[in-house]
GUFI-155177 format. One line per 2 residues: number of its first residue (from 1); their letters; for each residue x, y negated, z of N, C-alpha, C, O. Coordinates in nm, 3 decimals, always signed. Layout:
# residues N
NUM) a) X Y Z X Y Z X Y Z X Y Z  ...
This chain:
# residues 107
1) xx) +1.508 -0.075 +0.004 +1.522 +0.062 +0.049 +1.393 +0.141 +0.023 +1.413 +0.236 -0.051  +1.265 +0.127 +0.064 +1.137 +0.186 +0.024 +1.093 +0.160 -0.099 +0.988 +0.215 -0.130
3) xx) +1.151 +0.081 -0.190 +1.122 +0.092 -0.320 +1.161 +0.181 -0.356 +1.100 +0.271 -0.413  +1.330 +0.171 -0.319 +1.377 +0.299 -0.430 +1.362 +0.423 -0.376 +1.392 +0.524 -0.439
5) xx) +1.293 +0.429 -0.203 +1.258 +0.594 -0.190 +1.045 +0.605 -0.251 +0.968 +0.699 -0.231  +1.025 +0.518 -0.296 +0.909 +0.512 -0.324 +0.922 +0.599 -0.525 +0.863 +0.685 -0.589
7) xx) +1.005 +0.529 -0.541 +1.023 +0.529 -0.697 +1.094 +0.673 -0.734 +1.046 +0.736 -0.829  +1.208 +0.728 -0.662 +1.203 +0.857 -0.635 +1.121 +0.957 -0.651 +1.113 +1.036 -0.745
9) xx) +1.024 +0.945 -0.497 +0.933 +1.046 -0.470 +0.816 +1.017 -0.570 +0.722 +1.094 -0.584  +0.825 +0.936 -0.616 +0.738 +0.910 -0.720 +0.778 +1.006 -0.853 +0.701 +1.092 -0.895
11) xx) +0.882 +0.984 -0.898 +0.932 +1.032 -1.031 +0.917 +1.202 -1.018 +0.880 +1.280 -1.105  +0.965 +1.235 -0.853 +0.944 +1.398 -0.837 +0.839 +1.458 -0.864 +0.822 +1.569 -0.915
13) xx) +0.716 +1.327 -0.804 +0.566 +1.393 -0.781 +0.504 +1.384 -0.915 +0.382 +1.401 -0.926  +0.600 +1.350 -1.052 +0.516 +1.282 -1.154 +0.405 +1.122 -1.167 +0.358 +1.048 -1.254
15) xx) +0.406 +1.130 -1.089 +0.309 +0.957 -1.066 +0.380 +0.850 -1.114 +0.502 +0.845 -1.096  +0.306 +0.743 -1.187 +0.355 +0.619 -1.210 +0.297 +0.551 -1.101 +0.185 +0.558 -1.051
17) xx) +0.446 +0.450 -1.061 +0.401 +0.376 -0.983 +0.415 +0.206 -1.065 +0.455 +0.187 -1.180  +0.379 +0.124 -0.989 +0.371 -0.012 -1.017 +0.394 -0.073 -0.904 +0.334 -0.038 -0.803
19) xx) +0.502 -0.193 -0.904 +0.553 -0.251 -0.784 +0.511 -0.411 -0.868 +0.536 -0.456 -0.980  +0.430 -0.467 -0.739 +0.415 -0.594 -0.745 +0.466 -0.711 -0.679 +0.404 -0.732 -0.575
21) xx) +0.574 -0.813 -0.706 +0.637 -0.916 -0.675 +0.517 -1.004 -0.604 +0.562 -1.048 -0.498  +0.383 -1.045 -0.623 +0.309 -1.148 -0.569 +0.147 -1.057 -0.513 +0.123 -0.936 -0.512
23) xx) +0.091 -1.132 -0.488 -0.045 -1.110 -0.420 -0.173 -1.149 -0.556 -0.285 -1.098 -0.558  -0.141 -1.213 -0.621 -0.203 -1.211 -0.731 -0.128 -1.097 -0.856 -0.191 -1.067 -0.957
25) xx) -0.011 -1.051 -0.833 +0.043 -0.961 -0.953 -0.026 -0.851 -0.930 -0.081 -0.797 -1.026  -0.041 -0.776 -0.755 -0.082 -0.711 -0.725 -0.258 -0.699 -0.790 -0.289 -0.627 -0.884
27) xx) -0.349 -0.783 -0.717 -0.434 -0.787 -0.736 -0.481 -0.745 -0.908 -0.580 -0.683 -0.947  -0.350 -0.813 -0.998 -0.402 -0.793 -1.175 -0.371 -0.659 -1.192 -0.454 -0.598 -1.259
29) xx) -0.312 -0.619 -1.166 -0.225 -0.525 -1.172 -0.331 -0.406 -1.155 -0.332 -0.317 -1.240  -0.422 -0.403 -1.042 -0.539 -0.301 -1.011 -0.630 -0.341 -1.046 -0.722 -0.262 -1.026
31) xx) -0.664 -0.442 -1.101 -0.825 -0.470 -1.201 -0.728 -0.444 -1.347 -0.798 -0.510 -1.425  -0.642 -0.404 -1.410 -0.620 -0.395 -1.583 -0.587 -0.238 -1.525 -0.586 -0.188 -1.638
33) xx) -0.561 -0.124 -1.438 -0.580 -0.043 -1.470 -0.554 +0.015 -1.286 -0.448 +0.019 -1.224  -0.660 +0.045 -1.248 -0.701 +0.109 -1.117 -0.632 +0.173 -1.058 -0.650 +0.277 -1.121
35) xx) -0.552 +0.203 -0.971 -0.500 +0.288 -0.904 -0.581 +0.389 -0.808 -0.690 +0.369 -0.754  -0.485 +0.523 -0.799 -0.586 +0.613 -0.684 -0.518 +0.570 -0.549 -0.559 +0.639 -0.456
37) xx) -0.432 +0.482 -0.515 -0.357 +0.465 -0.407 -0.279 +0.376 -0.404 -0.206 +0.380 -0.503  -0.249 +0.266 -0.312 -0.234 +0.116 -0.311 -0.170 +0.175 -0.187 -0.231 +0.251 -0.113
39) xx) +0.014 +0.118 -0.157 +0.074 +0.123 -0.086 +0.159 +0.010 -0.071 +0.249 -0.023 -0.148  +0.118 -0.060 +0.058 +0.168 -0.219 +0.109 +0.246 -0.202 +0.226 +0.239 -0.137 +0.331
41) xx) +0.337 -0.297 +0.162 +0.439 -0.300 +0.323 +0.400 -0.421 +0.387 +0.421 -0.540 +0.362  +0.328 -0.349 +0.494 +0.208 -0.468 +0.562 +0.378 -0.572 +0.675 +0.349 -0.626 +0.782
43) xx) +0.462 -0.574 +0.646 +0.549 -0.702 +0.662 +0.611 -0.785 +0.587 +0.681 -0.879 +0.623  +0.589 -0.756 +0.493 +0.605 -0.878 +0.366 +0.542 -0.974 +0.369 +0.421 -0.966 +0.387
45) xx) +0.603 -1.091 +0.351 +0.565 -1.208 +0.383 +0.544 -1.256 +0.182 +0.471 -1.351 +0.152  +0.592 -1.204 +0.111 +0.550 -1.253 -0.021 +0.451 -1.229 -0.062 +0.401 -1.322 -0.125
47) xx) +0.366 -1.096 -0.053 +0.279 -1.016 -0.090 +0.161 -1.036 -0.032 +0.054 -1.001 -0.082  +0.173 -1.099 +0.086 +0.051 -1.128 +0.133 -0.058 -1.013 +0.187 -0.178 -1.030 +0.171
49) xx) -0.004 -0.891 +0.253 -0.084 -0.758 +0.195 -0.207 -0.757 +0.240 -0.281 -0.672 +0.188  -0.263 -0.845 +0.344 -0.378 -0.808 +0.454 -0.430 -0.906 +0.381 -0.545 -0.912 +0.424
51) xx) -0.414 -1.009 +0.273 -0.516 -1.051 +0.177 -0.567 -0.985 +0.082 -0.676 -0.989 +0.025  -0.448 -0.903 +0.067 -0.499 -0.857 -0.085 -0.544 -0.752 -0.060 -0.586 -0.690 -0.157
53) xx) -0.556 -0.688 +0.076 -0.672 -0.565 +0.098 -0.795 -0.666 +0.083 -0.855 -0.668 -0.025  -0.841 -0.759 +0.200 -0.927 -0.844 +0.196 -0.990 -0.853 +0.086 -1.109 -0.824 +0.089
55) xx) -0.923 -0.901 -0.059 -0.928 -0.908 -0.182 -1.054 -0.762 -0.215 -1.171 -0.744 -0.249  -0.923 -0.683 -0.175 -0.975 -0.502 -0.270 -1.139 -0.509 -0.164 -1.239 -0.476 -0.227
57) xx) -1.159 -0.542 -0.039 -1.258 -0.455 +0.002 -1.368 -0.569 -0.026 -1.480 -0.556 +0.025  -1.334 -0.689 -0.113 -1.476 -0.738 -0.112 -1.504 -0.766 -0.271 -1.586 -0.850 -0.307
59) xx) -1.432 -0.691 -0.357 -1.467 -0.631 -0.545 -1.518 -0.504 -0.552 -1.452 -0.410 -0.508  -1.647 -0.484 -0.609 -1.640 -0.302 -0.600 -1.602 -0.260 -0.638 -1.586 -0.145 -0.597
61) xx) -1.530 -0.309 -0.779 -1.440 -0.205 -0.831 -1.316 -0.153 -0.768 -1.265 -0.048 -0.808  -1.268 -0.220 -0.674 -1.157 -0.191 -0.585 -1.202 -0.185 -0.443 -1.104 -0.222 -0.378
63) xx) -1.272 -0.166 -0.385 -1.295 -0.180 -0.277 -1.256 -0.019 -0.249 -1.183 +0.001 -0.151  -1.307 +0.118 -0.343 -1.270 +0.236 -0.275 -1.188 +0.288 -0.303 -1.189 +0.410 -0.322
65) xx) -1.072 +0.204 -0.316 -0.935 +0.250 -0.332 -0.856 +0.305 -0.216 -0.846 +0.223 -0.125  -0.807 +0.398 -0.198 -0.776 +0.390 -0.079 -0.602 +0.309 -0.068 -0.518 +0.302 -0.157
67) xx) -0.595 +0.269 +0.042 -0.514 +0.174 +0.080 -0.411 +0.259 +0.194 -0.468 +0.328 +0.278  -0.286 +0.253 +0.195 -0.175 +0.276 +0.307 -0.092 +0.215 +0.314 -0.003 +0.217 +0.228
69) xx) -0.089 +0.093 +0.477 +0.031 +0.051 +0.519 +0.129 +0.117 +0.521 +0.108 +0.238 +0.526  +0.246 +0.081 +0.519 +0.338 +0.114 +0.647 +0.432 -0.029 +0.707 +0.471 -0.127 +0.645
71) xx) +0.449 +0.009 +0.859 +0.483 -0.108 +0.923 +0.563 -0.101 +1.024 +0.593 +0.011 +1.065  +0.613 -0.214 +1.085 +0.718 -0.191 +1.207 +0.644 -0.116 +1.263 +0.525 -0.122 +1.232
73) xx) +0.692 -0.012 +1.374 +0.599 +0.038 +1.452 +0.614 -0.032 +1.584 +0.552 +0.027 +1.672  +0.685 -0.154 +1.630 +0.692 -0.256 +1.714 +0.559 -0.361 +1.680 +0.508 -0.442 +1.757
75) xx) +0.529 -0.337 +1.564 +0.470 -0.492 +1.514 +0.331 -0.429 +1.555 +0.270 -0.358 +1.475  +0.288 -0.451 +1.663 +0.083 -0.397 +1.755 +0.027 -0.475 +1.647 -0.020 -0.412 +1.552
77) xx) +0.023 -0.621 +1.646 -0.057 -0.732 +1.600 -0.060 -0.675 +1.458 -0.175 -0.655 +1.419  +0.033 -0.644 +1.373 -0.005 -0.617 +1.256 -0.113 -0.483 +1.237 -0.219 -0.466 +1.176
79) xx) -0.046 -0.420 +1.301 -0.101 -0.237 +1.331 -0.261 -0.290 +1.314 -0.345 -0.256 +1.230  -0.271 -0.381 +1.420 -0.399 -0.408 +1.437 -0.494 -0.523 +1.338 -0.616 -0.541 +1.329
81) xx) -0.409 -0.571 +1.289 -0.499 -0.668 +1.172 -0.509 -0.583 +1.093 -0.623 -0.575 +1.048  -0.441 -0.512 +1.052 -0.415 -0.418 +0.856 -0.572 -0.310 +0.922 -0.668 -0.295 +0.846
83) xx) -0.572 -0.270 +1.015 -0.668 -0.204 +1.071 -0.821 -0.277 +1.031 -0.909 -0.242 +0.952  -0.811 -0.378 +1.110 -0.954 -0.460 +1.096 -0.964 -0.488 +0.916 -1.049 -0.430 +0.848
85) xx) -0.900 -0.551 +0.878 -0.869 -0.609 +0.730 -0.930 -0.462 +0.615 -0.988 -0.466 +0.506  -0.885 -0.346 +0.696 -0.968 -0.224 +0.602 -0.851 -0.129 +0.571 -0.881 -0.020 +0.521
87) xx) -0.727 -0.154 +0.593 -0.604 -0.070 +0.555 -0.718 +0.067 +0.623 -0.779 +0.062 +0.730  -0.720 +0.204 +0.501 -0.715 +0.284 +0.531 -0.643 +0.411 +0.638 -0.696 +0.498 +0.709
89) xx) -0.492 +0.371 +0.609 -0.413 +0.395 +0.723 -0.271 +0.377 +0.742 -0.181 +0.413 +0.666  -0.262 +0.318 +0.848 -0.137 +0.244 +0.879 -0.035 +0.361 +0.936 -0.072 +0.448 +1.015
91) xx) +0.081 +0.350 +0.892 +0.205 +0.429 +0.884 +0.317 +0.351 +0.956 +0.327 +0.234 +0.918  +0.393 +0.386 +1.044 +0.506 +0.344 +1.136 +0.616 +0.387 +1.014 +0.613 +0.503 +0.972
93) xx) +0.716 +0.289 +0.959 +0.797 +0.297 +0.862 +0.861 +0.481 +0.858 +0.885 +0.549 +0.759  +0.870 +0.510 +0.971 +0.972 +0.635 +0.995 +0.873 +0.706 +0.935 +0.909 +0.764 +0.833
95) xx) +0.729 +0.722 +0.974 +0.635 +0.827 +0.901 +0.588 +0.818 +0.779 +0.547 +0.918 +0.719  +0.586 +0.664 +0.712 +0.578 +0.709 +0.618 +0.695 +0.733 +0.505 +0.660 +0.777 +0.396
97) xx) +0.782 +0.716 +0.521 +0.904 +0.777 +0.494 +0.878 +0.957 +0.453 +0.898 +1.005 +0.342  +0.828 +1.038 +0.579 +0.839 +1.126 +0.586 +0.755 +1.179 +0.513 +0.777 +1.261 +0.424
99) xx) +0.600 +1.113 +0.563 +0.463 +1.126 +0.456 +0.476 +1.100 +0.322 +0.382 +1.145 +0.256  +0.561 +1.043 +0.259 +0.547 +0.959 +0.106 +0.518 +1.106 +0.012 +0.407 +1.119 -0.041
101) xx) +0.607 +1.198 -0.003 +0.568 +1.288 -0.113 +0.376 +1.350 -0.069 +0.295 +1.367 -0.159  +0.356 +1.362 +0.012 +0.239 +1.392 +0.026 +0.140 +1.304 -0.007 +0.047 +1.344 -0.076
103) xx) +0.145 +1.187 +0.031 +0.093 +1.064 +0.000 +0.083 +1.063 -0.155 -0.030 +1.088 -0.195  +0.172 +1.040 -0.245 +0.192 +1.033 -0.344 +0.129 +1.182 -0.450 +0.098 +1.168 -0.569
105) xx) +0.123 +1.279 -0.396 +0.073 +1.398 -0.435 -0.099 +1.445 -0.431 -0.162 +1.535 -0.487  -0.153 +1.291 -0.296 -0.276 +1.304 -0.281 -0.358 +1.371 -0.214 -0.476 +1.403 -0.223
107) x) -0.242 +1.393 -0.121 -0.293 +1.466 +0.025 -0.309 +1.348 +0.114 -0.346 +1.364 +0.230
């Protein structure tokens, strides 16, 4: 479901996006060509996301990327690791839903 409203608001805003299946696809994926904005669905259990921030904030070349969860807004414990871990800013699924074209536009 947030892929394909990701890929959407993507196509509206003009932006290419790139969707990564693993925690290492991810990771290649932003060292062969940088992104201005790294968006993890900090409950995925494939992706690993609170590593692969981990990852981004200790390379410089990725470290000032900016980074946005979005997450259960039930799930505190995550809210609060993606927080410590460096997530720039964590999004309750409903907001960023609402936020995505802005997000994506670079506001």
């Amino acid at each position: 479901m947030f892929r394909s409203k990701i890929t959407s608001s993507a196509a509206r805003a003009g932006v290419t996006v790139v969707f990564a299946a693993s925690r290492d696809g991810a990771l290649a994926a932003m060292q062969s060509d940088q992104p201005t904005l790294v968006i993890l669905d900090l409950n995925s259990r494939r992706t690993d996301p609170l590593g692969i921030v981990q990852t981004m904030k200790q390379d410089t070349a990725l470290a000032s990327i900016r980074v946005v969860g979005f997450v259960s807004h039930v799930d505190v414990n995550t809210v609060n690791a993606a927080r410590a871990a460096g997530v720039d800013e964590v999004l309750a699924r409903s907001a960023f839903t609402t936020q995505l074209p802005d997000l994506l536009a670079g506001r």
